[in-house]
C-alpha positions as CSV (number, residue, x, y, z in Angstrom):
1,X,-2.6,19.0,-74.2
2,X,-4.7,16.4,-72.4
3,X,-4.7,17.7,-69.4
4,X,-5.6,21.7,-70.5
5,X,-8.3,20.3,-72.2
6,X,-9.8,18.1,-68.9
7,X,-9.3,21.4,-66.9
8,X,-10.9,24.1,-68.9
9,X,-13.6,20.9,-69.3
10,X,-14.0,20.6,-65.6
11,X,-13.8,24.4,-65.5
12,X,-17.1,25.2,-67.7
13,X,-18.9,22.2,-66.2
14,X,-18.1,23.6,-63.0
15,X,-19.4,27.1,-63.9
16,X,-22.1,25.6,-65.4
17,X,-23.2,23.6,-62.0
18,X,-21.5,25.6,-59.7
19,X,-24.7,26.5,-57.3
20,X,-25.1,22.5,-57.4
21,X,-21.7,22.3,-56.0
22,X,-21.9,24.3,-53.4
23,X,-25.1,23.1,-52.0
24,X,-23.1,19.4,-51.9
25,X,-20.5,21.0,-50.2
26,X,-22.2,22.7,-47.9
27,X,-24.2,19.9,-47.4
28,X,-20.9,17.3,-46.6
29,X,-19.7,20.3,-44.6
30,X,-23.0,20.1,-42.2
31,X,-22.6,16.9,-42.1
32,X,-18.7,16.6,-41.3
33,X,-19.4,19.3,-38.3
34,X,-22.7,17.8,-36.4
35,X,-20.5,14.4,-36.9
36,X,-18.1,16.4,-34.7
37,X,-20.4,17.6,-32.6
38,X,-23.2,14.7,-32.1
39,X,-20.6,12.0,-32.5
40,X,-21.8,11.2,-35.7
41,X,-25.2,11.1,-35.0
42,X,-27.7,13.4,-37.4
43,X,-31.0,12.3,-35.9
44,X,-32.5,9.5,-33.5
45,X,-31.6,6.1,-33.7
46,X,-34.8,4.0,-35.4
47,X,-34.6,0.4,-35.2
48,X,-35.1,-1.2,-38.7
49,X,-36.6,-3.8,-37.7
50,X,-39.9,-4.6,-35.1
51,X,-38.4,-6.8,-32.4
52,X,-40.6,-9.6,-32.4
53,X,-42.4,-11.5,-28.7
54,X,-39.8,-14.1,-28.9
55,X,-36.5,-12.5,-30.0
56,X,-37.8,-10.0,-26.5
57,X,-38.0,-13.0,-24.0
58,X,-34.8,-14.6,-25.5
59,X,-33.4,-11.4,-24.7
60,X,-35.2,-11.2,-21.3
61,X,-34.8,-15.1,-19.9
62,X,-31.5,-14.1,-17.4
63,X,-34.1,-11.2,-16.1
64,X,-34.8,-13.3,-13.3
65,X,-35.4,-13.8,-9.6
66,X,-33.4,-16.1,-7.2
67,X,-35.1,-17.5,-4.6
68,X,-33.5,-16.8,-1.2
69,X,-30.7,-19.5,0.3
70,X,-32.6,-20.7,3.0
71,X,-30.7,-23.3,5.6
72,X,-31.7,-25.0,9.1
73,X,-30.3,-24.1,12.4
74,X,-29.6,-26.5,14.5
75,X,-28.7,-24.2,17.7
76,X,-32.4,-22.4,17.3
77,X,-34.2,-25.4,15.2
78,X,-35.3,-22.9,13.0
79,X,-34.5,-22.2,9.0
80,X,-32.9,-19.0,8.3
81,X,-31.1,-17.4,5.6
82,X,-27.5,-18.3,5.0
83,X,-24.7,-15.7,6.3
84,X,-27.5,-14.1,8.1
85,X,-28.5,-13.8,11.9
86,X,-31.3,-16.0,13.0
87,X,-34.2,-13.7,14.6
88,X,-32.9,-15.7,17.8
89,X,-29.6,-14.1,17.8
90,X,-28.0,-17.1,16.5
91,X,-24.8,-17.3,13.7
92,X,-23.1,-20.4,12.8
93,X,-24.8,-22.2,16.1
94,X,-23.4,-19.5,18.4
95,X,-25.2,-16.7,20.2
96,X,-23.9,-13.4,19.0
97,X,-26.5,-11.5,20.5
98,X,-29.9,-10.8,22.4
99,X,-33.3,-12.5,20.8
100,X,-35.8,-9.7,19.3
């Protein structure tokens, strides 16, 4: 008895509201198939929040130059870079090839 009496409920408040319904359906439908097709995404991404000076530099300390391994040559007598040719021709104190 319960139960007839929650369906035919459900049933006249669904008549009653039934253009409400659909739009909701419709509505979790749309949403269901661009989250199949955008992978889940609706519209842009919008931060919530305004990244501040410091939080940015925190972020961007390792955004960095090295400076350049730099060793001297005792063959030539001159500093070059390390695991490099000399502009004398000169690698690991042997000649390897012609001076430029």
């Amino acid at each position: 008895m319960l139960s007839q009496n929650l369906s035919s409920i459900f049933t006249l408040h669904f008549l009653q509201f039934k253009k409400r319904y659909v739009m909701i359906i419709k509505y979790v439908f749309d949403i269901v198939k661009t989250q199949k097709i955008n992978g889940g995404h609706k519209l842009m991404a919008v931060p919530a929040r305004h990244t501040s000076s410091a939080k940015k530099n925190r972020r961007r300390t390792h955004y960095k130059l090295t400076a350049p391994t730099v060793k001297f040559d005792e063959a030539t007598g001159d500093y070059s870079r390390s695991h490099r040719v000399s502009l004398k021709g000169y690698y690991k104190g042997r000649q390897v090839r012609d001076a430029k």
